[in-house]
C-alpha positions, 0 to 999 in steps of 0.5 A: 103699248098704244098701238098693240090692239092696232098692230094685232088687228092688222097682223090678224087680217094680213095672215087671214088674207094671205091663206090660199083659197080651196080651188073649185072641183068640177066633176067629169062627165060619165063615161061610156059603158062599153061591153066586152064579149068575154070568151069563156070561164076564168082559170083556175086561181094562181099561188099565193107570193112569197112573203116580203123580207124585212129592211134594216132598221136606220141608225139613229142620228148624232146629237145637235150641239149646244147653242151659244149664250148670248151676250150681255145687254149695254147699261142704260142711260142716266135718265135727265134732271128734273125741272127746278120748281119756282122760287117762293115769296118772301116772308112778311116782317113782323109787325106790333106782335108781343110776346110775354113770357110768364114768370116762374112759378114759386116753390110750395112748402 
């Protein structure tokens, strides 16, 4: 994921490269003019042709099969343990602490 933009760059820079260059068009000199003596007026024009006649229409192609399905992908691994984290310190002993419990309380008449 690191090194998309990198490899994006790269492969843009590779496709820009690769394009072929447009080739320079010099123009041809002019030609000579050459004048030809005609020898007289031009005839009559000729009939028109004869109207092309129209081609068969193709068939039409069979349909392309359906593709195979691809197969299932393999199940991932057991991902590891974690690490175990440190063991705690011992308590403290109970020192001159006193604990006192009141008595209960008598019954109201």
């Amino acid at each position: 994921m690191r090194y998309s933009i990198a490899l994006a760059a790269g492969l843009s820079a590779l496709t820009l490269s690769a394009c072929e260059r447009a080739p320079v068009v010099v123009p041809a000199p002019p030609a000579a003019t050459v004048v030809v003596p005609v020898p007289g007026p031009a005839g009559p024009q000729g009939p028109t042709g004869a109207a092309a006649e129209k081609g068969e229409t193709g068939a039409t192609g069979a349909t392309g099969s359906t593709g195979m399905t691809g197969s299932t992908g393999s199940a991932g691994m057991m991902g590891a343990d974690g690490a175990k984290g440190d063991k705690g310190d011992k308590g403290k002993t109970g020192g001159d602490t006193i604990v006192v419990v009141p008595a209960p309380a008598a019954p109201r008449s």
